[in-house]
C-alpha positions in Angstrom: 125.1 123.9 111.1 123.4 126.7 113.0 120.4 126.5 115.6 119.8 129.6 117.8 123.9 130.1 117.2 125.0 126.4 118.3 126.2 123.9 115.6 124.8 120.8 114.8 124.8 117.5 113.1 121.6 116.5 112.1 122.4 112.5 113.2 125.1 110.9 115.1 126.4 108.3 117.4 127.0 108.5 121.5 127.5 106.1 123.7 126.2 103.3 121.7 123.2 105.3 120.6 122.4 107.2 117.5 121.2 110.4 117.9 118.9 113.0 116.0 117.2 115.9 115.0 113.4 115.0 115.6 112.3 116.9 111.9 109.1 116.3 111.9 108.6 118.8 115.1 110.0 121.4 113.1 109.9 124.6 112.7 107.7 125.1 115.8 110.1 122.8 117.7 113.5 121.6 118.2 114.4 118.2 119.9 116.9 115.6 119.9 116.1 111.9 119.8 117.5 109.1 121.2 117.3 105.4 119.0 118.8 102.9 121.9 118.4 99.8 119.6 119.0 99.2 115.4 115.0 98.8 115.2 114.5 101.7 116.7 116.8 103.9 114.1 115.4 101.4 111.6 112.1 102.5 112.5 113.3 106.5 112.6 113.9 106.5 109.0 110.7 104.7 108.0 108.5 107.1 109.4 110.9 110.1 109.0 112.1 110.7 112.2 115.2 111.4 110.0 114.5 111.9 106.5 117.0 113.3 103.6 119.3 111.1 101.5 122.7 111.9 103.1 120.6 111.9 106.8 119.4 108.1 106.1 122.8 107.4 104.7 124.7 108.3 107.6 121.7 106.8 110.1 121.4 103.7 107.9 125.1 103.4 108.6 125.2 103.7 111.9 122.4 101.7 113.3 124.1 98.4 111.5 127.0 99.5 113.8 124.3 99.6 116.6 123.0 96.1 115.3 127.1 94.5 115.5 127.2 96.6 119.0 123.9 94.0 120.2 124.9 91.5 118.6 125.9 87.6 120.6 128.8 86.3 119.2 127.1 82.9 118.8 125.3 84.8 115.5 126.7 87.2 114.8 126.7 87.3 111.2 123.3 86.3 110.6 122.4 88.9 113.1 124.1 92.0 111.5 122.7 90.5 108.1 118.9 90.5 109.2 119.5 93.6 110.4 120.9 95.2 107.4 117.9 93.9 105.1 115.8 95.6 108.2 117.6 98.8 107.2 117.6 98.4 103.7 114.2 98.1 103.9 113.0 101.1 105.4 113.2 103.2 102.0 113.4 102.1 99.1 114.6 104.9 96.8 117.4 106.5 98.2 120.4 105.2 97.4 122.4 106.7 99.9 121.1 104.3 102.4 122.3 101.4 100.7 125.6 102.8 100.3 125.9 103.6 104.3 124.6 100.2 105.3 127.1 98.3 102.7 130.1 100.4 103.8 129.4 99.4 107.4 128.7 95.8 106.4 132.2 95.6 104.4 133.7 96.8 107.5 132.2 94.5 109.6 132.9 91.3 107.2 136.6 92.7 106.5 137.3 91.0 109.7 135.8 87.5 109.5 135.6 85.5 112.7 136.5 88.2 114.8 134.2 89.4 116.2 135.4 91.9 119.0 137.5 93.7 116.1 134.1 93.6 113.8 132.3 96.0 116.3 135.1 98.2 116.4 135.0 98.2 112.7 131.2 99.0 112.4 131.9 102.0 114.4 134.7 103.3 112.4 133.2 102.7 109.2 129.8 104.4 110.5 131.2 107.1 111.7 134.0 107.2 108.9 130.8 107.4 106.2 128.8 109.9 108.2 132.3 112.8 108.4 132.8 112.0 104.6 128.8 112.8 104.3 129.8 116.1 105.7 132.6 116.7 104.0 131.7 116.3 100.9 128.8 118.8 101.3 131.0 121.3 102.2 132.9 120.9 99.2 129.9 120.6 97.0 129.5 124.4 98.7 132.3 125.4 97.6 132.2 124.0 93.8 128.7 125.4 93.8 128.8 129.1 94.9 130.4 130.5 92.0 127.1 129.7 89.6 125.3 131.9 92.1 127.9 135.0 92.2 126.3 135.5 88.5 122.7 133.9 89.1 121.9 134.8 93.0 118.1 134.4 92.6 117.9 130.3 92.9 114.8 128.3 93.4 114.6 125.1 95.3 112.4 122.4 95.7 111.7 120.4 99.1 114.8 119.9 101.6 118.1 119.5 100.5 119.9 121.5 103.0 122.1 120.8 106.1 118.6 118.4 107.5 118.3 116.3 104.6 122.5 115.1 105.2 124.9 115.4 108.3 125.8 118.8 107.7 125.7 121.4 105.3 123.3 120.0 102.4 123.7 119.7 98.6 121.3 122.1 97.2 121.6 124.4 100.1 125.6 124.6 100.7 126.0 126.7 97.7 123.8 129.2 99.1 125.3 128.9 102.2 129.3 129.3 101.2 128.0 132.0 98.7 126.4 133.9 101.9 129.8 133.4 103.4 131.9 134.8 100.6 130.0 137.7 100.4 127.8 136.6 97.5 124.0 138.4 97.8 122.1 134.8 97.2 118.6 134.4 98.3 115.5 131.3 97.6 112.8 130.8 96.6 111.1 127.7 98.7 108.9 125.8 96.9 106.2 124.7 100.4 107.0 120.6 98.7 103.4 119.3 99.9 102.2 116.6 101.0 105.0 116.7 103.8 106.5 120.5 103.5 109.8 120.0 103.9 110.2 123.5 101.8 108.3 125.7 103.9 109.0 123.7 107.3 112.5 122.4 106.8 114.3 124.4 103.8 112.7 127.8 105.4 113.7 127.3 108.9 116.6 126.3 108.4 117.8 129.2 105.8 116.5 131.6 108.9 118.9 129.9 111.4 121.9 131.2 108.8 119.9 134.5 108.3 119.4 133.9 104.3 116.8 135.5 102.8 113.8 133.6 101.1 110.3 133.1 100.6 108.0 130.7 100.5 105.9 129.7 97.5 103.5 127.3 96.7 104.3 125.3 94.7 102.4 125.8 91.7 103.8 129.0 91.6 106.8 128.3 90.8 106.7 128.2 87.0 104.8 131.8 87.4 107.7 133.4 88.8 110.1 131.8 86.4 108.3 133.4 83.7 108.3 136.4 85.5 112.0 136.6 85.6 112.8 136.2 89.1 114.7 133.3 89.3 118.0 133.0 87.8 119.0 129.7 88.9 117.3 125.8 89.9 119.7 124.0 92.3 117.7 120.5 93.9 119.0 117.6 95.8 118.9 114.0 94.6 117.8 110.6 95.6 119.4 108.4 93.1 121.1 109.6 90.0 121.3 107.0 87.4 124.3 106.0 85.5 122.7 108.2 82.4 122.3 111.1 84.4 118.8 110.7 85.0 117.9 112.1 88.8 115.3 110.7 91.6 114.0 113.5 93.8 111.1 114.9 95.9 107.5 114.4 94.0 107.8 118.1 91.8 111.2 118.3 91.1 110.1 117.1 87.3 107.7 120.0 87.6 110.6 122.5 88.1 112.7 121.3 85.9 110.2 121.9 83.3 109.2 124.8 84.2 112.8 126.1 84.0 113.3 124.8 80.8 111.0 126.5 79.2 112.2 129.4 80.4 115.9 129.3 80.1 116.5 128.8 83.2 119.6 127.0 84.2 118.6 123.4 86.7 121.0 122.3 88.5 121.3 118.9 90.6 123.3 118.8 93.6 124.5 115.6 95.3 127.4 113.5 96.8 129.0 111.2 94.8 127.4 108.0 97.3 124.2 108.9 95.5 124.9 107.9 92.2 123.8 104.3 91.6 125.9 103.0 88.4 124.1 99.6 88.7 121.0 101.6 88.2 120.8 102.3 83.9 118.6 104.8 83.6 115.5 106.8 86.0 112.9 104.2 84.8 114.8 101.5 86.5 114.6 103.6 90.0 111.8 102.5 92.6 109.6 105.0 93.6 108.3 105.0 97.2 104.8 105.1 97.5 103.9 106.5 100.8 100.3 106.2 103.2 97.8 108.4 101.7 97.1 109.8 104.5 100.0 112.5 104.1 97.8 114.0 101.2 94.5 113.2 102.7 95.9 115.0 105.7 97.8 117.6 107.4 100.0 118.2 110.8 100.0 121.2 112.2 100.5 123.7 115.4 97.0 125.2 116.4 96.5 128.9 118.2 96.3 127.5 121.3 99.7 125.5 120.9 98.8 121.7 119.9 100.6 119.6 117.0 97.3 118.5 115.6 96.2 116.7 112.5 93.2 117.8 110.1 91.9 116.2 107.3 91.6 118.7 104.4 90.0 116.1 101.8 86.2 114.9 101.5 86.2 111.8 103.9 85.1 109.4 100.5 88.3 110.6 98.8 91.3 108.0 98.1 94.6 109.7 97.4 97.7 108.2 95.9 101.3 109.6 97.1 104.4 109.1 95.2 107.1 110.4 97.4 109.1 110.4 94.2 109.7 111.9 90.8 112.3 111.2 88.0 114.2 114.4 86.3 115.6 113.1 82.7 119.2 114.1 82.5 118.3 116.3 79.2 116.5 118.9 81.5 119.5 118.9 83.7 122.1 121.8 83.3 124.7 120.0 85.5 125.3 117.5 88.6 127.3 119.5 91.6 129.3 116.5 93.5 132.2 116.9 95.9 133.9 115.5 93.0 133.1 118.5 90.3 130.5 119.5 88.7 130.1 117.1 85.4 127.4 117.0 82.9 124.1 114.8 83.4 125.2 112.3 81.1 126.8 108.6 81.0 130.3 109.5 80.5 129.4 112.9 83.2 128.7 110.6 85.9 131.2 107.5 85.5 134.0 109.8 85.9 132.8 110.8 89.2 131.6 107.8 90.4 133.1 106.4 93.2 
């Protein structure tokens, strides 16, 4: 996607490396990073380096192809398995990142003994998941625009845009094929506290493709609901369940009540390797439960040009900080997947399950 007129991926491989988007420099500053070893993109995700559920997919993905790549051939195996459990465990919710690090580590066992063919394979299937990543948020774009044609006022909540996967987004792609077929679309952003991916991530990047938007906080997002200026909810996912209930961004529940009670059509958008069939229903989803600090605290650029971090709370104040919410599938007008847009139910999501 676009950054001062240049496209983008927001992760990839070169040279043995993966490469990224440092995020948590934005808006006030763009840089890539470079993760020479499988700990060190192991250690990007954890403390959001890269952060989104395509993004950790994809880089989940490819650093187990960096881990085959370092590999000995003596152990091998046992290797490339210690380093996907490393991976695994960096988040816990998103399921995306367990479908990029098993569809490297079928790749990579696919070939047995050897071992020379297994690297190659790791680096096919890495970068073979992080194109279809991409892909199929371009076609959730396309499925997607036409609800905005007749409802071009959408709200959004966190970052589910082009930064949050390889390229393009979930939530975001619809606004941004709409744009592109002439469709008048503009966002609301909620700011997502405690890490503002709304008003740091979303906002930015809606700027870069010249859509207009605002930012909100985010308890004012039920007030302008009510007030009849949104016409449509579209949000990202996590982990949909195999009932249709959806895992997202700490708020996302809030939204979707909000916009039930006021008619308001919410939408989910996700690829299809988000949905988690083994997963029954959102109370069987693991929520991340990150340092308090993020709420006790806040990073920020002063005047005089310094990232900087303040506390905002009394210094005898605990927090606690859910990264995590779960949407039932009953306040959920639809799921957008590369696949179609199906209903937030059972039989919705098995016939789009991959």
């Amino acid at each position: 996607m676009n950054v001062d007129g240049k496209a983008f991926r927001t992760v990839w491989w070169e040279a043995d490396h993966v490469r990224m988007i440092d995020q948590p420099l934005l808006p006030h500053q763009f840089r890539i990073v470079d993760m020479a070893t499988h700990r060190d993109t192991a250690k990007a995700i954890r403390i959001m380096t890269v952060r989104g559920a395509g993004a950790i997919g994809a880089t989940g993905a490819l650093g187990l192809a960096q881990a085959a790549v370092e590999a000995d051939d003596r152990d091998f195996h046992s290797f490339v398995g210690a380093a996907a459990n490393l991976l695994r465990g960096t988040r816990p919710t998103a399921q995306n990142l367990f479908a990029g690090v098993d569809a490297v580590l079928r790749a990579i066992e696919a070939e047995g003994s050897h071992v020379a063919r297994a690297r190659a394979a790791a680096i096919a299937a890495a970068n073979a998941f992080a194109d279809d990543d991409a892909a199929s948020c371009r076609r959730i774009g396309e499925l997607g625009a036409p609800l905005l044609a007749e409802r071009p006022r959408m709200s959004t909540h966190c970052n589910a845009g082009w930064l949050a996967f390889v390229d393009w987004g979930s939530a975001l792609s619809p606004v941004y094929a709409a744009r592109r077929a002439g469709i008048d679309a503009s966002v609301l952003v909620d700011e997502t506290r405690p890490r503002q991916q709304g008003s740091q991530l979303t906002a930015w990047e809606l700027g870069q493709e010249g859509v207009p938007h605002r930012i909100i906080a985010d308890n004012a997002t039920g007030h302008f609901m009510a007030r009849g200026e949104v016409d449509i909810c579209i949000v990202g996912s996590d982990r949909i369940a195999a009932n249709g209930d959806v895992a997202n961004k700490i708020g996302t529940y809030t939204s979707a009540l909000a916009a039930a009670a006021n008619g308001i059509p919410f939408y989910v958008a996700a690829p299809t390797t988000t949905i988690a069939m083994h997963t029954v229903s959102g109370a069987d989803i693991p929520i991340e439960e990150r340092d308090e600090d993020e709420v006790l605290y806040v990073w920020g650029w002063s005047d005089e040009g310094r990232f900087v971090r303040v506390r905002t709370a009394p210094v005898t104040s605990r927090a606690r900080n859910p990264a995590f919410d779960v949407t039932p599938a009953a306040l959920i007008a639809g799921i957008i997947t590369e696949r179609g847009i199906v209903a937030a139910s059972p039989a919705g999501i098995a016939s789009v399950a991959r």
